[in-house]
FILUMSE-85720 format. One record per residue: residue in one letter; chain; x, y, z of N, C-alpha, C, O, CB in turn. Coordinates in steps of 0.001 Angstrom, whole numbers. Atoms other than C-alpha are relative to their C-alpha. Glycine has a CB too. Example, Ala and Ser with C-alpha at 12.3 -4.5 7.8 and 13.67 -1.06 7.14 Angstrom:
(kolza 'a', 'A', (890, -1190, 0), (12300, -4500, 7800), (900, 1200, 0), (1936, 1181, 665), (-992, 27, 1246))
(kolza 's', 'A', (-820, -1190, -60), (13670, -1060, 7140), (-770, 1090, 730), (-261, 2198, 899), (414, 462, -1415))
//
This chain:
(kolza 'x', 'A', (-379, 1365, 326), (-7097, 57840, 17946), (1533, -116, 28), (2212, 745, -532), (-569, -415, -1393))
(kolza 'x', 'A', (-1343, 423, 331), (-3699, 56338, 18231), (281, -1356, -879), (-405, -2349, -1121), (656, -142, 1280))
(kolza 'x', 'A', (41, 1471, 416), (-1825, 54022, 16483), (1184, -973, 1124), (2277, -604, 1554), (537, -50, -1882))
(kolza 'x', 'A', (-632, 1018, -479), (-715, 50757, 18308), (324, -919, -744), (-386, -1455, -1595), (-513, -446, 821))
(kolza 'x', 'A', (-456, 549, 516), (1701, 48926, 17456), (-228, -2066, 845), (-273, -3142, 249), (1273, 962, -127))
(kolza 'x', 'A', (228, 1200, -530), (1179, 45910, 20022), (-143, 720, 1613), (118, 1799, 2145), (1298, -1241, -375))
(kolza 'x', 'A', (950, 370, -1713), (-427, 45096, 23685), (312, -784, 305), (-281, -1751, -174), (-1425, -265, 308))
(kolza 'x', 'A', (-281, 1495, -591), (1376, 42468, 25654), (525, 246, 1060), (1166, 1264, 1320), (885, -991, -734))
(kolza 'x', 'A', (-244, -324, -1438), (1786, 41561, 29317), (1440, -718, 113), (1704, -1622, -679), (-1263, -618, 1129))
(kolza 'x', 'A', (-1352, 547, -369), (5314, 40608, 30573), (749, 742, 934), (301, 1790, 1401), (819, -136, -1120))
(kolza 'x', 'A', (-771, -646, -1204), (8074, 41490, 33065), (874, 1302, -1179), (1056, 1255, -2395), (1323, -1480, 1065))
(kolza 'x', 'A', (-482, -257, 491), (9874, 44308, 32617), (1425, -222, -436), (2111, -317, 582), (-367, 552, 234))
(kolza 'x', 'A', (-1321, 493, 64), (13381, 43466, 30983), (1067, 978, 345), (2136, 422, 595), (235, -505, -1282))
(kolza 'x', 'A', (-1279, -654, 122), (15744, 46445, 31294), (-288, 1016, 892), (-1473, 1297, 1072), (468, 466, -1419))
(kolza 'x', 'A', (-125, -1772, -1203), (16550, 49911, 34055), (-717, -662, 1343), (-666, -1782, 1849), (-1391, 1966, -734))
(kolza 'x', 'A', (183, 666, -1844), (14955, 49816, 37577), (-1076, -821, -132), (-928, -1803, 595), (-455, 1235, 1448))
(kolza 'x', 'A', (1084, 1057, -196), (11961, 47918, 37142), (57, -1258, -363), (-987, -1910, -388), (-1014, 302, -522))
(kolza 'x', 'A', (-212, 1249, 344), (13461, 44823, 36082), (-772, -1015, 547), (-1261, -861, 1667), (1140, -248, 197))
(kolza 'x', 'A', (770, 1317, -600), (11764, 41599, 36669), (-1650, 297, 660), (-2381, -580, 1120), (1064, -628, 1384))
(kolza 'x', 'A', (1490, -1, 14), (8306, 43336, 37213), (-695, 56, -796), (-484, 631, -1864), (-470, 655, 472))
(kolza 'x', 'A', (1090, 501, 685), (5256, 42164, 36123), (-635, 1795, -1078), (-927, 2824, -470), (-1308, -823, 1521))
(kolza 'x', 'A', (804, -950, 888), (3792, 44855, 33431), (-413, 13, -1670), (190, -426, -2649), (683, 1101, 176))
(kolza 'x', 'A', (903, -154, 1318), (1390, 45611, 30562), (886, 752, -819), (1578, 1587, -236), (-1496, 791, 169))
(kolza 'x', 'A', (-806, -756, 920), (3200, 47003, 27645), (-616, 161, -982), (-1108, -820, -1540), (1138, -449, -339))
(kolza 'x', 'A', (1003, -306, 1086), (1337, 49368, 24815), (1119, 689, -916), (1400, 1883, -814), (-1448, 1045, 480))
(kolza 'x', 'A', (-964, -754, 699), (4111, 49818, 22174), (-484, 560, -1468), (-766, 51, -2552), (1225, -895, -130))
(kolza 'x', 'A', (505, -635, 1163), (3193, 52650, 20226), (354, 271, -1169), (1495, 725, -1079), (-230, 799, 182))
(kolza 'x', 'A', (-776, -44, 852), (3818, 52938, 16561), (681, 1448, -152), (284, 2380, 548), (-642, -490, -1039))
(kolza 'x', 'A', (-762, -1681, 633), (6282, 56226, 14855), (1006, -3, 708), (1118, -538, 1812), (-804, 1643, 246))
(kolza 'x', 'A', (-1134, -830, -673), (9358, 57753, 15543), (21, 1490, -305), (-875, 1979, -993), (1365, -544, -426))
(kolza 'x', 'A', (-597, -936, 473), (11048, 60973, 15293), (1697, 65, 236), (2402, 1061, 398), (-725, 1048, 506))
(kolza 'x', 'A', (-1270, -269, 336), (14456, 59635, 15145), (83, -1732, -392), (-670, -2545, 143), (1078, 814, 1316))
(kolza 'x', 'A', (-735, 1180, 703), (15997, 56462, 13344), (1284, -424, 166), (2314, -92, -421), (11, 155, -1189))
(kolza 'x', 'A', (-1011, 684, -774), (18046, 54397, 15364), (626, -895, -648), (-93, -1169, -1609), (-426, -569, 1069))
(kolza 'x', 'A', (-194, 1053, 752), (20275, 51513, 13918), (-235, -458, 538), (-338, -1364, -289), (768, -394, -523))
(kolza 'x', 'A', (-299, 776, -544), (19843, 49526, 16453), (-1763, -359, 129), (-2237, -1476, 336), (1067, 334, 1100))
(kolza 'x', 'A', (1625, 311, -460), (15665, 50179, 16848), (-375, -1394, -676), (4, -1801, -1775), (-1216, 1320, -625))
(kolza 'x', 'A', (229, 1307, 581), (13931, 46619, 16830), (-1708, 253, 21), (-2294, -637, 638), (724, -1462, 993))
(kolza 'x', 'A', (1035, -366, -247), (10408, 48179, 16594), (-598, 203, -2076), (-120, 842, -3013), (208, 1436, 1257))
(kolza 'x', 'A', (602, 66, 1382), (8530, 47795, 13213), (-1453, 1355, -159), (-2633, 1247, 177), (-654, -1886, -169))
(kolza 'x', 'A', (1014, -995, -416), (6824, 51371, 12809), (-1546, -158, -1237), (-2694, 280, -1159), (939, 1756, -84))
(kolza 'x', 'A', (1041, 298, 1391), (4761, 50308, 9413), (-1325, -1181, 808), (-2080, -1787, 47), (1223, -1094, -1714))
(kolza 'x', 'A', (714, 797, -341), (2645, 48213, 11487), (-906, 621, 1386), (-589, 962, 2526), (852, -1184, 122))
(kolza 'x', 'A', (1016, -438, -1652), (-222, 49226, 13954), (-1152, -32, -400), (-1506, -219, -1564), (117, 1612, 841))
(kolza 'x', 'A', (1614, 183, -192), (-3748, 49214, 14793), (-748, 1355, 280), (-197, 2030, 1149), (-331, -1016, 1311))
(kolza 'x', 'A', (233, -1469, -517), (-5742, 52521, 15102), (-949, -322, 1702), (-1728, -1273, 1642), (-1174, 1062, -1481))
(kolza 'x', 'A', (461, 295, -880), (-7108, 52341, 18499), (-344, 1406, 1050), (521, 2270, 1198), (826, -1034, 369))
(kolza 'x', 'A', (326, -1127, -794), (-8876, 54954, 20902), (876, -107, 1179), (1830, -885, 1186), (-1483, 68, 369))
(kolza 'x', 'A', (-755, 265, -1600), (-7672, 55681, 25125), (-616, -942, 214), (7, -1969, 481), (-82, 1027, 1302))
(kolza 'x', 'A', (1111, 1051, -880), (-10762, 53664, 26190), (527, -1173, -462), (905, -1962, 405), (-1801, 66, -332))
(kolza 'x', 'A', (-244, 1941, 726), (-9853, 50189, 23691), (1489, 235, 408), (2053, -763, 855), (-304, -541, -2350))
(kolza 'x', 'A', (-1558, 604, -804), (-6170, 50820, 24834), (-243, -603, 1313), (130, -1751, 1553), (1197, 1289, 380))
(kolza 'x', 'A', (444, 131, -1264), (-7476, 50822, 28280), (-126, -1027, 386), (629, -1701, 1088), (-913, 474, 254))
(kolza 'x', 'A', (864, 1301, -1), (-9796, 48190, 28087), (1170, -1288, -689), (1458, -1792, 396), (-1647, 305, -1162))
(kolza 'x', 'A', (-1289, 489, 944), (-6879, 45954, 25878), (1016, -368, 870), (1421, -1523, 737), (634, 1132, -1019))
(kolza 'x', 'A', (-702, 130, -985), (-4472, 46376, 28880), (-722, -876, 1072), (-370, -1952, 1555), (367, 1252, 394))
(kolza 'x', 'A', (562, 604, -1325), (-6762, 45585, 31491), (-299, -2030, -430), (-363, -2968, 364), (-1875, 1126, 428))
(kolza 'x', 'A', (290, 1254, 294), (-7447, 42299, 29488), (1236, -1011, -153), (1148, -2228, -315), (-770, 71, -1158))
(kolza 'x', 'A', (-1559, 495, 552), (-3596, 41484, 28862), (347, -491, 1918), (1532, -795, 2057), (1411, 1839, -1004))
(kolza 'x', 'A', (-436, -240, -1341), (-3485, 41155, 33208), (-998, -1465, -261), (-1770, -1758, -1175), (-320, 1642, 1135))
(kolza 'x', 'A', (-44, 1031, -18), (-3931, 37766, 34486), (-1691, 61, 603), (-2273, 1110, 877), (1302, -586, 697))
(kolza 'x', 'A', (1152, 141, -914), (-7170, 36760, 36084), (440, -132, 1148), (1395, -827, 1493), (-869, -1013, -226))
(kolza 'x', 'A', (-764, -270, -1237), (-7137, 38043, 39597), (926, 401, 499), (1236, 308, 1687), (144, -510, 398))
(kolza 'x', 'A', (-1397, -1367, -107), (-4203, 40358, 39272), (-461, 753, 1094), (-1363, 1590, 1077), (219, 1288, -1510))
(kolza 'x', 'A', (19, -1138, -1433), (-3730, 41748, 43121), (613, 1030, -139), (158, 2158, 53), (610, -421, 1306))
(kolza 'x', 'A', (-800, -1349, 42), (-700, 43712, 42427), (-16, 1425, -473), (-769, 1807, -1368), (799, -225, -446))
(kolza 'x', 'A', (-46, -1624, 791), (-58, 47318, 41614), (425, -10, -1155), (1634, -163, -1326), (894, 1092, 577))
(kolza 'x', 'A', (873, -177, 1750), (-1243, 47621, 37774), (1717, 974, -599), (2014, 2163, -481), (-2357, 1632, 4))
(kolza 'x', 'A', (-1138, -1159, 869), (2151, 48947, 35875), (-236, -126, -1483), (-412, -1231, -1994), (1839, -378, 231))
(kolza 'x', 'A', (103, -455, 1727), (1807, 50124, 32136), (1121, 795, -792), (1123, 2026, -827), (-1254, 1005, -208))
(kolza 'x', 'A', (-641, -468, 416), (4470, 50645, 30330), (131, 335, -1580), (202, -468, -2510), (642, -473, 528))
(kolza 'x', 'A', (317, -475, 1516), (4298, 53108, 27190), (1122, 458, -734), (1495, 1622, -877), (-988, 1150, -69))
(kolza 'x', 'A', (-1031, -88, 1128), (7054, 52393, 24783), (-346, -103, -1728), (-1371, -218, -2400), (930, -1160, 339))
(kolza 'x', 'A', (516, -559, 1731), (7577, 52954, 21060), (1169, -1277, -1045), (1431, -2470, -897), (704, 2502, -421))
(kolza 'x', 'A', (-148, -1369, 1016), (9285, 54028, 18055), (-10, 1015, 1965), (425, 600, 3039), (-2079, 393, -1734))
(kolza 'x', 'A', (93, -1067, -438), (8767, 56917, 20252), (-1532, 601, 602), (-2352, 1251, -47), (555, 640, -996))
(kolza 'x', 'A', (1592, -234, -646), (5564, 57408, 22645), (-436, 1359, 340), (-1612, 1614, 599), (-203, -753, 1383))
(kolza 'x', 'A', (632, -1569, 64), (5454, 61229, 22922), (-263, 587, -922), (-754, 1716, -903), (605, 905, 437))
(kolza 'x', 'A', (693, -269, 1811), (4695, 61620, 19471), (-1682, -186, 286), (-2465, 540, -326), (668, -1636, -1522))
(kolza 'x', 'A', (1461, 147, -169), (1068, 60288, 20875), (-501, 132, 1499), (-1649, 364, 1876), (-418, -1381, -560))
(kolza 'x', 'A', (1131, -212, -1427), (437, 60452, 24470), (-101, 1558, 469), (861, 2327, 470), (650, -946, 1570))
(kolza 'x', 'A', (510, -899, -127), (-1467, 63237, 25455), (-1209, -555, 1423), (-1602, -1681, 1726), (-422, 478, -1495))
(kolza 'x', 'A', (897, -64, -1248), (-3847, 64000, 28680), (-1091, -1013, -15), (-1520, -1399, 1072), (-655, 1385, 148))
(kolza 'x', 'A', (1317, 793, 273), (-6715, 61755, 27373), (375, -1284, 266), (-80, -1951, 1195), (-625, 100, -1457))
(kolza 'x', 'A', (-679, 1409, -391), (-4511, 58543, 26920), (360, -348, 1530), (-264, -1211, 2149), (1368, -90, -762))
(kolza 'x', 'A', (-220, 137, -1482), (-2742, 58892, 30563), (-1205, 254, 843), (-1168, -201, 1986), (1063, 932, 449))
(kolza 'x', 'A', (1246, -15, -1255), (-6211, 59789, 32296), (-580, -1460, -448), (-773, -2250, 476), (-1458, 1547, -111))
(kolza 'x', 'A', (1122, 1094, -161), (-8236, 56763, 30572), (1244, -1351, 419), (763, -2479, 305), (-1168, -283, -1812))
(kolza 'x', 'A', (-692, 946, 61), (-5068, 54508, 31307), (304, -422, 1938), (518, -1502, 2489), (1313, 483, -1080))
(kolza 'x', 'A', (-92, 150, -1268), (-4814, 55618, 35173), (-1176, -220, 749), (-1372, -735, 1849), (591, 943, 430))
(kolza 'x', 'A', (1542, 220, -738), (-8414, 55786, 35648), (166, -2055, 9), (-132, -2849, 901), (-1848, 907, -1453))
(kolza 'x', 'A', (667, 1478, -53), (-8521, 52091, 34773), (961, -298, 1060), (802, -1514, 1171), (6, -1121, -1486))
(kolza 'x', 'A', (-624, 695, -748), (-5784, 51522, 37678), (1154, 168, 45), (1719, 166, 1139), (-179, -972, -127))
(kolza 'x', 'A', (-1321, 333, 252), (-2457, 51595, 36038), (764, 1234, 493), (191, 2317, 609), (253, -364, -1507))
(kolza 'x', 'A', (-1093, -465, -164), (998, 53083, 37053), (932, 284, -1350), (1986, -204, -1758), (509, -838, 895))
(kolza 'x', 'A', (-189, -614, 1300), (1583, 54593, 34109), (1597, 730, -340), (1857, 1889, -20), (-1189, 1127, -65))
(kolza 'x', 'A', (-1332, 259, 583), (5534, 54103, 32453), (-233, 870, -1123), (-1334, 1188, -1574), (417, -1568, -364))
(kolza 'x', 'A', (-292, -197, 890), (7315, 55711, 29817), (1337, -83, 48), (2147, 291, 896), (-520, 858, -365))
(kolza 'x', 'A', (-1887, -179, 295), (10731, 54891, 27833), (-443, 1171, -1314), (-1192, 1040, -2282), (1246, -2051, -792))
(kolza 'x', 'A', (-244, -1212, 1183), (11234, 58246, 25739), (1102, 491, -341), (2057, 231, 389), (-556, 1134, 221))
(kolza 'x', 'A', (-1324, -550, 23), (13903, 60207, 24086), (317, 892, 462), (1520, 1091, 627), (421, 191, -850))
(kolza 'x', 'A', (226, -1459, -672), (13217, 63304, 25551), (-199, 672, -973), (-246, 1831, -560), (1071, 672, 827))
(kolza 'x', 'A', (-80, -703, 755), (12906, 64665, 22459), (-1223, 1173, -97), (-1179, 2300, -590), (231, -778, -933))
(kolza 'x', 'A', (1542, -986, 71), (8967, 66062, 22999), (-272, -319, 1197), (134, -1313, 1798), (-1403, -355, -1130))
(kolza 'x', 'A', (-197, 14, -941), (7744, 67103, 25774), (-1911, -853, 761), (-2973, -1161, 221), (683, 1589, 236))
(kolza 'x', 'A', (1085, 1323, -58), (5204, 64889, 27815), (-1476, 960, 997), (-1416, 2018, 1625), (984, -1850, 1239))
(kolza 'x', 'A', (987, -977, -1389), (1695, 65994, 29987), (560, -356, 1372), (1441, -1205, 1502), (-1931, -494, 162))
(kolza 'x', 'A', (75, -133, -1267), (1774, 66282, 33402), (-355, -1135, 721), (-1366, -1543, 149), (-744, 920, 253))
(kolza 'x', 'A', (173, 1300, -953), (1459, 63218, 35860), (-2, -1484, -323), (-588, -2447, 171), (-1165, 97, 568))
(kolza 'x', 'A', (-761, 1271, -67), (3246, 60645, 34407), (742, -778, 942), (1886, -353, 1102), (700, 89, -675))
(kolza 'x', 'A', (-460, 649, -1348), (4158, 58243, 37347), (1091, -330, -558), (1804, -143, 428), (-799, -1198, 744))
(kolza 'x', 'A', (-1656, 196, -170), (7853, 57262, 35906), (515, 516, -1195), (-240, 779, -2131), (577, -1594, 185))
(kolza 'x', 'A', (-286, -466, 1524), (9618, 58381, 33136), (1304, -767, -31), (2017, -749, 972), (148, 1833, -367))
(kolza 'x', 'A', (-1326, 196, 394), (12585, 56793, 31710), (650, 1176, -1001), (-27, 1795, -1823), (17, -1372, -666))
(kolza 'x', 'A', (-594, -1129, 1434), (14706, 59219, 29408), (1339, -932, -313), (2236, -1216, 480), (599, 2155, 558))
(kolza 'x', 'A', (-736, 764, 846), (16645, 57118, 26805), (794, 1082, -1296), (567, 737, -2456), (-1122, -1184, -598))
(kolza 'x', 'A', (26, -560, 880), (18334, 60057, 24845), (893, -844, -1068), (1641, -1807, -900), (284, 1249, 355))
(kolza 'x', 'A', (-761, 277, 1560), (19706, 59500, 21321), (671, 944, -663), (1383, 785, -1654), (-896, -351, -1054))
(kolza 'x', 'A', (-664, -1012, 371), (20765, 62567, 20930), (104, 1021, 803), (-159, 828, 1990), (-375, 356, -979))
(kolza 'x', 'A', (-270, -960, -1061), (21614, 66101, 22277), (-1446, 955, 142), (-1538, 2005, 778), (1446, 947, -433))
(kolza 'x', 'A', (1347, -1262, 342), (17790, 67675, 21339), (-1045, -317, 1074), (-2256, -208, 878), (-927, -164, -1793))
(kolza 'x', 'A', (968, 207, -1462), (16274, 66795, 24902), (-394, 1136, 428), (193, 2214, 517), (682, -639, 1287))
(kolza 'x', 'A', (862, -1745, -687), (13615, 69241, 26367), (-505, -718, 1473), (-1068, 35, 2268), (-2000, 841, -1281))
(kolza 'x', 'A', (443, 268, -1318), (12838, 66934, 29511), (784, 1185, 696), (1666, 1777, 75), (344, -1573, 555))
(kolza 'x', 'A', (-1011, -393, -754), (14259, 68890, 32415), (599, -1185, 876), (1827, -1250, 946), (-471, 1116, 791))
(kolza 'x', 'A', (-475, 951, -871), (14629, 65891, 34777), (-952, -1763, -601), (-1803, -1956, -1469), (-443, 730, 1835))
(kolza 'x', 'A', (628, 1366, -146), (13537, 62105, 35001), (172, -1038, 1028), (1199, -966, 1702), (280, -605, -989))
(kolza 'x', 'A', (-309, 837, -1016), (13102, 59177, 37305), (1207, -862, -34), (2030, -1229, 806), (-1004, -731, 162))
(kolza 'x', 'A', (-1798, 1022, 30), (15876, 57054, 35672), (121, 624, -1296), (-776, 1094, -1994), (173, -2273, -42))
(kolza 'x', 'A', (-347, -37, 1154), (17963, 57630, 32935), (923, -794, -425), (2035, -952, 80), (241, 985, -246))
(kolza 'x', 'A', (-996, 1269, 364), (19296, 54873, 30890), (265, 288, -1360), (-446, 551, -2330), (-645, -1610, 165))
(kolza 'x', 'A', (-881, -561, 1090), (21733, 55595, 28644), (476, -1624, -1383), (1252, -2543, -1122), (1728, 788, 1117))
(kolza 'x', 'A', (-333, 1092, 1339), (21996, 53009, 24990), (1859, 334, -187), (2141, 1437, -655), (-1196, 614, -1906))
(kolza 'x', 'A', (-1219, -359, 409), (26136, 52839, 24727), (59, -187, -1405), (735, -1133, -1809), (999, -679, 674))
(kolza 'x', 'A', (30, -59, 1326), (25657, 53343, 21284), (1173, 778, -683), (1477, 1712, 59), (-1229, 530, -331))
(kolza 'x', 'A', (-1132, -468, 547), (28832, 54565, 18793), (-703, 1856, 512), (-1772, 2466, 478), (291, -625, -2003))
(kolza 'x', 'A', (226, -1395, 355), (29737, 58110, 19502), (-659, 315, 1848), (-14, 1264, 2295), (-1340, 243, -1694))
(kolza 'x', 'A', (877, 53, -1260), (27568, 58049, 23261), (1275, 710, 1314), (2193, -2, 1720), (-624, -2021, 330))
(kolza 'x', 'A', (-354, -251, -1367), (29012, 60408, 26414), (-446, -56, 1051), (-1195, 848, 1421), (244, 746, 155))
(kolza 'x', 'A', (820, 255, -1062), (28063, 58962, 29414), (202, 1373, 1030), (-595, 1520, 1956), (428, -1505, 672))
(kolza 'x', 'A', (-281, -1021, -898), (29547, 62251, 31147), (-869, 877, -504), (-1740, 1277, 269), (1389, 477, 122))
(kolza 'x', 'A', (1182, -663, 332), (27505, 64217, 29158), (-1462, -28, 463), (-2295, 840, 203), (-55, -210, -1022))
(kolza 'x', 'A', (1751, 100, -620), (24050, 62738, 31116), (558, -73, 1307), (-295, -306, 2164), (-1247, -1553, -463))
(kolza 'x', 'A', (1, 292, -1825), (25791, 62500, 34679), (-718, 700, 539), (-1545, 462, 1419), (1224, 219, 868))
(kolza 'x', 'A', (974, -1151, -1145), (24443, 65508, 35731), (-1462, 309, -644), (-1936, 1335, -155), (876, 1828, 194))
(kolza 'x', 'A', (988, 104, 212), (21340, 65234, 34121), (-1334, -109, 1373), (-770, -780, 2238), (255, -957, -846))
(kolza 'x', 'A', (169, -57, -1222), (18704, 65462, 37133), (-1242, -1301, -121), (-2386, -1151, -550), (-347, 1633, 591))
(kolza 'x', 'A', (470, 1255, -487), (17503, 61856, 37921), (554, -819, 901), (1739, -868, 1233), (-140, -675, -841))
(kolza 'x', 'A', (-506, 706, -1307), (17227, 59379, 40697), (625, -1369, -572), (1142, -1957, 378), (-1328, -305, 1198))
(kolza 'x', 'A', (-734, 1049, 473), (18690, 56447, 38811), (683, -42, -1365), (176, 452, -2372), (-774, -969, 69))
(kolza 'x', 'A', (-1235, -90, 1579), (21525, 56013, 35888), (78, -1247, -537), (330, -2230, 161), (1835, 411, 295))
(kolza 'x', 'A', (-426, 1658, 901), (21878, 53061, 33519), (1038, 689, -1005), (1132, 1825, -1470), (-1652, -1018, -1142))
(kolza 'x', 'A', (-540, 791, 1599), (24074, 51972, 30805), (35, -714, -428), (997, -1469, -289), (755, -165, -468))
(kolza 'x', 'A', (-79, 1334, 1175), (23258, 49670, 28446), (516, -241, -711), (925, 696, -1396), (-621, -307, -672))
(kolza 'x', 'A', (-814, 551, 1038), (24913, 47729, 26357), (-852, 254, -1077), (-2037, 504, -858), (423, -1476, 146))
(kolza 'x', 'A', (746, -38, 1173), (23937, 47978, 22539), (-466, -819, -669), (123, -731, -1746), (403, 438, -671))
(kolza 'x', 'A', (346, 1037, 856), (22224, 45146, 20957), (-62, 534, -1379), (-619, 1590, -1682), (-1263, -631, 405))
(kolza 'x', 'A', (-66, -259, 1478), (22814, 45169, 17316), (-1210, -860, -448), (-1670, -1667, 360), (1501, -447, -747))
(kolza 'x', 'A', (740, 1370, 1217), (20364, 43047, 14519), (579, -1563, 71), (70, -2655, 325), (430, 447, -1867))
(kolza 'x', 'A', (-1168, 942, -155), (23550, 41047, 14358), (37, -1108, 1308), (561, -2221, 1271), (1263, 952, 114))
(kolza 'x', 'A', (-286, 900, -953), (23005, 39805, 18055), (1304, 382, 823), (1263, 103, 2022), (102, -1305, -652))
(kolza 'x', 'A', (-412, -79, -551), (25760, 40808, 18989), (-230, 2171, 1150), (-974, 3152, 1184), (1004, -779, -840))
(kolza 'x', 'A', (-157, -1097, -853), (26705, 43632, 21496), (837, 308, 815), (1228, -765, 1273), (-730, 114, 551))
(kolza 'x', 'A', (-1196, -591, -350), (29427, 45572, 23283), (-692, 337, 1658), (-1095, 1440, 2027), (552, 1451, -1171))
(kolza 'x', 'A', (102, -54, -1228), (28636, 44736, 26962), (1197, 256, 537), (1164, 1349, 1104), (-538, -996, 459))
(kolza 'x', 'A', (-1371, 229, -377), (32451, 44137, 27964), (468, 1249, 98), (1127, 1540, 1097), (812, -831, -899))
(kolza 'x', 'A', (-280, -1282, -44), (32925, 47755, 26977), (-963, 991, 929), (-544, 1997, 1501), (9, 368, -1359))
(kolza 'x', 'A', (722, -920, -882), (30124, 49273, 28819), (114, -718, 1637), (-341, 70, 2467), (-1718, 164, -626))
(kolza 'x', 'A', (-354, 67, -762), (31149, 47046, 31901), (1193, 568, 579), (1187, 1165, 1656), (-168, -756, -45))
(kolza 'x', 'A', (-1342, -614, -18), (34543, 48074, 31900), (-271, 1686, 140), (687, 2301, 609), (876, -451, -1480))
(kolza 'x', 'A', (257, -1298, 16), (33040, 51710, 31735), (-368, 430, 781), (-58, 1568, 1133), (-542, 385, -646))
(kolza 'x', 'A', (751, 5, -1581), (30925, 51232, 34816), (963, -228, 671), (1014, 547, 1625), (-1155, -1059, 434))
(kolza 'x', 'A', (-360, 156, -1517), (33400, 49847, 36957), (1148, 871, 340), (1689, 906, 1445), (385, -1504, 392))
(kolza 'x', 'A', (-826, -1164, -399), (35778, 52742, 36423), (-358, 1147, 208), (456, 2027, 485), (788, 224, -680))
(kolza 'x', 'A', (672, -1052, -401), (33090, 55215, 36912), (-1611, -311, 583), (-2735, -54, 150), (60, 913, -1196))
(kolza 'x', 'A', (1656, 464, -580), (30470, 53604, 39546), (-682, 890, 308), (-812, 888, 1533), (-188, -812, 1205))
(kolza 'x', 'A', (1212, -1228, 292), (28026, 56548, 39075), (-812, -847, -498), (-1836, -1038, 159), (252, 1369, -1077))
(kolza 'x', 'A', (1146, 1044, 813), (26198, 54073, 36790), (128, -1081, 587), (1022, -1506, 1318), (149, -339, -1579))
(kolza 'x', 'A', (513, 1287, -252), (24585, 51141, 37169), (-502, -802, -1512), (-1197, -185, -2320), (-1273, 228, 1098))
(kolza 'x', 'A', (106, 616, 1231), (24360, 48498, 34207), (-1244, -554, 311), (-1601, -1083, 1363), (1122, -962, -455))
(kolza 'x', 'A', (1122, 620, 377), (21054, 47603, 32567), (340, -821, -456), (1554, -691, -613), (-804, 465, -627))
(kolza 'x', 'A', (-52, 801, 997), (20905, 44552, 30525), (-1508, -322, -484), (-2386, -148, 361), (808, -1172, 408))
(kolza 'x', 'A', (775, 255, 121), (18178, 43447, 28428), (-436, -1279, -401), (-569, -1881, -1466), (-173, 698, -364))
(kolza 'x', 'A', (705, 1561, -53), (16800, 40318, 29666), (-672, -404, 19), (-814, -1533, 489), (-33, -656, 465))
(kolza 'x', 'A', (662, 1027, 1025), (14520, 39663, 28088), (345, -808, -1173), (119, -1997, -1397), (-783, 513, -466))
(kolza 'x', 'A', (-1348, 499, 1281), (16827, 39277, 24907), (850, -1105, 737), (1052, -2202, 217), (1346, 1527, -504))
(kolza 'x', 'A', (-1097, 920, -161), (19289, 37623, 27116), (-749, -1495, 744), (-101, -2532, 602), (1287, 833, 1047))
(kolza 'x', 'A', (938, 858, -361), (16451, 35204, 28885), (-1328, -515, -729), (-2181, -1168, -127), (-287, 469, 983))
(kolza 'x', 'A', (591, 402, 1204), (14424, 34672, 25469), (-1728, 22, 445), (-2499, -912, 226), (688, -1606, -512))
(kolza 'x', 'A', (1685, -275, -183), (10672, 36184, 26719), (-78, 1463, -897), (702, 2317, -1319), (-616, 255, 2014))
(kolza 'x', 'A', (345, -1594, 244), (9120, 39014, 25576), (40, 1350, 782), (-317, 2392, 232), (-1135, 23, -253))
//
């Protein structure tokens, strides 16, 4: 059983998949405590692979042609996915996402991985993108050589609303290695 925290369909807002259509199963827990996390971990549903499954497939529009993306964010989603979840999630179709910290390590045939670290206690070896939170304290030189096919930096959304884009632009355009995320959904008011 896992616990879920919520099931909802929408584009994605932030790193390379921007502006595509996908299912999102944000799982409850962490194992690290962010200031900035906007994820309420006291709240979830216990739910099996199959009712996630089934749950997703129902969150997709009627007559959904496209290629099925699922994206499994948290708190922290390697705290719960395991071989059972990713088989009953691909069997039903999906292209099966993760934003993680790297902090634990994930099964085998995950179709994308994001790695979002927060800190230096990463056990991924590589990932498809890595998008970096410019959060206080954050070396973007420290993940250059990290071994992935795409780099972000994001700006930090605070509680407050605000956020220190200006500084992480200014950071990019004197070291175009990166590429700036933003998260627009926040900045285009969807989910």
């Amino acid at each position: 059983m896992y616990r879920v925290n919520e099931i909802f369909y929408s584009l994605q807002g932030e790193g390379f998949w921007t502006g595509t259509p996908m299912v999102f199963v944000r799982l409850s827990g962490c194992n690290l405590r962010c200031s900035f996390c906007d994820t309420d971990h006291s709240a979830f549903t216990t739910m099996s692979a199959h009712e996630i499954a089934e749950k997703a497939l129902e969150e997709l529009p009627a007559g959904f042609l496209s290629e099925k993306h699922l994206c499994l964010t948290g708190g922290e989603p390697s705290l719960q996915l395991d071989e059972k979840l990713l088989s009953e999630l691909q069997a039903a179709g999906f292209k099966v996402h993760i934003e993680t910290n790297g902090t634990r390590p994930l099964p085998g045939g995950v179709d994308w991985i994001t790695l979002s670290p927060k800190n230096e206690d990463v056990v991924l070896e590589k990932a498809d993108e890595l998008k970096l939170v410019m959060a206080g304290g954050v070396d973007p030189e420290r993940w250059a050589s990290f071994p992935a096919d795409h780099y972000f930096l994001q700006p930090c959304a605070l509680p407050d609303g605000s956020a220190n884009t200006s500084e992480t632009v200014s950071y990019i355009l004197s070291h175009p290695f990166w590429r700036l995320s933003l998260q627009t959904h926040k900045l285009l008011g969807f989910r």
